[in-house]
Backbone as CSV, one residue per row, in Angstrom:
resi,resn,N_x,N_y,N_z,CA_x,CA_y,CA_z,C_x,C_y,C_z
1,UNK,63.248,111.905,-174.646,64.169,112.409,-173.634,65.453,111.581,-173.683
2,UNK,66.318,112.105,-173.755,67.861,111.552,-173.835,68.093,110.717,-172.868
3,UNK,67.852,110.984,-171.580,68.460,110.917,-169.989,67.432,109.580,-169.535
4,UNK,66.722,109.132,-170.686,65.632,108.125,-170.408,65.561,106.750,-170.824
5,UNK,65.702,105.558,-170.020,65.359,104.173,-170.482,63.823,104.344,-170.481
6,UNK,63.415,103.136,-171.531,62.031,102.391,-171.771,62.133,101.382,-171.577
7,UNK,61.375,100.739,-170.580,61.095,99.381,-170.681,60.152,98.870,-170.563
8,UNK,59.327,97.432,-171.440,58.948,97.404,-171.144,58.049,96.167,-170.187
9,UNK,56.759,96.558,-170.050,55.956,95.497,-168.827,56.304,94.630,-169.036
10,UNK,56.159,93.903,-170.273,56.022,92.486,-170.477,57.220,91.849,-170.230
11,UNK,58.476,91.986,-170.279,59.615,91.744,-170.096,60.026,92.061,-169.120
12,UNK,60.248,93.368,-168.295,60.739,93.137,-167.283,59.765,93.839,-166.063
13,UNK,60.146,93.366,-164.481,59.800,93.132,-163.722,60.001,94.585,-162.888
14,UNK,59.230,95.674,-162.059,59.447,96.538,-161.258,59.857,96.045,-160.172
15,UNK,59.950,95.160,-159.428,60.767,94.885,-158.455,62.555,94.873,-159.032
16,UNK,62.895,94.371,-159.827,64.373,94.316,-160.272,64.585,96.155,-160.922
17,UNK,63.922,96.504,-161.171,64.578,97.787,-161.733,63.916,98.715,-160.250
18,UNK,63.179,98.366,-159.254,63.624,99.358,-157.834,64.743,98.907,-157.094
19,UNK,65.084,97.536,-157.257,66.999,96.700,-156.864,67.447,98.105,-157.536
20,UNK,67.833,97.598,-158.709,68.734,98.397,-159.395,69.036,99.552,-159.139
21,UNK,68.084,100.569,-159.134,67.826,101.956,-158.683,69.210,102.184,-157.613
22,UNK,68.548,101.088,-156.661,69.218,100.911,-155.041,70.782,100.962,-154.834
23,UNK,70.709,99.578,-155.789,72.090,99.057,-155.823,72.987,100.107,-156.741
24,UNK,72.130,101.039,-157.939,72.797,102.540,-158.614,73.126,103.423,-157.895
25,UNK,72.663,103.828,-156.541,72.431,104.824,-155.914,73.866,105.698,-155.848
26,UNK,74.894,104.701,-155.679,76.203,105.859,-155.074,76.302,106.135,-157.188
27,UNK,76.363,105.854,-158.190,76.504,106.013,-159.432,75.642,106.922,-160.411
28,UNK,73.955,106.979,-159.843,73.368,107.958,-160.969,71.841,108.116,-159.917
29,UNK,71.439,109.109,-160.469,69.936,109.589,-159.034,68.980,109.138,-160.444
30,UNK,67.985,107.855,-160.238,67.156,107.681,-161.262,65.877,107.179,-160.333
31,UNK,64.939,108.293,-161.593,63.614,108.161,-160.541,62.609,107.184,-161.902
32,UNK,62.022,106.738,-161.564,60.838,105.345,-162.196,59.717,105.818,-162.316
33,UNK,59.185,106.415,-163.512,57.407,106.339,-163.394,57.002,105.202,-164.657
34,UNK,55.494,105.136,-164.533,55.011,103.859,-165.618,53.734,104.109,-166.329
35,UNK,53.404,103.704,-167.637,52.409,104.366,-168.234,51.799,102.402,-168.314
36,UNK,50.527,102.475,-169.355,50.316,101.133,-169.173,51.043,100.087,-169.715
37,UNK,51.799,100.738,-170.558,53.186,99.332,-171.181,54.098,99.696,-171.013
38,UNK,54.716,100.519,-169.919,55.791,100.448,-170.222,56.776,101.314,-168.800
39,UNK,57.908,101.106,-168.220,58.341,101.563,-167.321,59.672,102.462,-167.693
40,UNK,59.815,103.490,-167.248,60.811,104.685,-167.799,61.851,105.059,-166.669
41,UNK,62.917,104.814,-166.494,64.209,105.985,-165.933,64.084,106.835,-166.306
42,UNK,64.411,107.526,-165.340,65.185,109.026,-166.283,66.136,108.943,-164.880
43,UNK,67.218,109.391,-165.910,68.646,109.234,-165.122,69.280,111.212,-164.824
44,UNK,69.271,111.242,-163.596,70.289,112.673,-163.533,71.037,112.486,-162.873
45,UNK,72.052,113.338,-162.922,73.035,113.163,-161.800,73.977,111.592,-162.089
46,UNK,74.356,111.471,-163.229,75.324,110.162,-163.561,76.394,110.603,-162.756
47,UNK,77.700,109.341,-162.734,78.557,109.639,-162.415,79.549,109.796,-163.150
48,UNK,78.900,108.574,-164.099,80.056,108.344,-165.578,79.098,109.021,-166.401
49,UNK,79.603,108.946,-167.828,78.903,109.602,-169.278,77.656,108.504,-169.277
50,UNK,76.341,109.613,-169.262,75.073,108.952,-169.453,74.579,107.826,-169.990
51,UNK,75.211,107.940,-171.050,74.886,106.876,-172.111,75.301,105.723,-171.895
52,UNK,76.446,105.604,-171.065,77.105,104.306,-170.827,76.570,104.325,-169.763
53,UNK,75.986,104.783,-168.445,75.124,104.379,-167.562,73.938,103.952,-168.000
54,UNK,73.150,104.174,-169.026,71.704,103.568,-168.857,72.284,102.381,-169.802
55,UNK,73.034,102.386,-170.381,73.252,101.196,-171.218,73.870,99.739,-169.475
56,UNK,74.726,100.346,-168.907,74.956,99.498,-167.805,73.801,98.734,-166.924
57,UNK,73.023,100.479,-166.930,71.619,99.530,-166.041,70.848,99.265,-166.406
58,UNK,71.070,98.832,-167.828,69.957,97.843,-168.110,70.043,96.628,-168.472
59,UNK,71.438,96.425,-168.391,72.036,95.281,-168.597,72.431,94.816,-166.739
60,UNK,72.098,95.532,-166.068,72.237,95.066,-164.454,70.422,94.814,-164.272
61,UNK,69.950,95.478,-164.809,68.535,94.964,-164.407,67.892,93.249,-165.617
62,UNK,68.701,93.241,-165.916,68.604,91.841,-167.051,69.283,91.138,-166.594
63,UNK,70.188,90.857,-165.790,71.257,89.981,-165.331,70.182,89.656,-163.924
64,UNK,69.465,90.236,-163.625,69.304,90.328,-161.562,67.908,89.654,-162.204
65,UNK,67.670,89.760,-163.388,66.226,88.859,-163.152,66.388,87.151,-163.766
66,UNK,67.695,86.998,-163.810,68.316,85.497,-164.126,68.894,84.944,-162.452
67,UNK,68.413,85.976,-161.430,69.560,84.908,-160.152,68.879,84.301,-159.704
């Protein structure tokens, strides 16, 4: 799926990518499900061009698990 980050368990944390979500909210509608390795966006409703949104939030959900 295009409209979709992977991430996964071992690296990052579901508390920082439901922040993120939060702190995305006025920018892109992204809903979170999880299989056993691994946690997925799917992004609709961007504000900017897709691609440069999931590339942003995933580099906002990598930054928020360094504060």
């Amino acid at each position: 799926m295009k409209n979709r980050l992977c991430l996964n368990k071992e690296i990052y944390c579901i508390d920082n990518i439901k922040q993120a979500i939060v702190d995305y909210q006025k920018i892109a509608s992204i809903d979170v499900c999880e299989d056993e390795k691994h946690f997925y966006c799917d992004f609709k409703e961007t504000l900017y061009d897709v691609d440069l949104t999931i590339n942003e939030f995933e580099n906002y959900v990598i930054g928020s698990m360094f504060k």
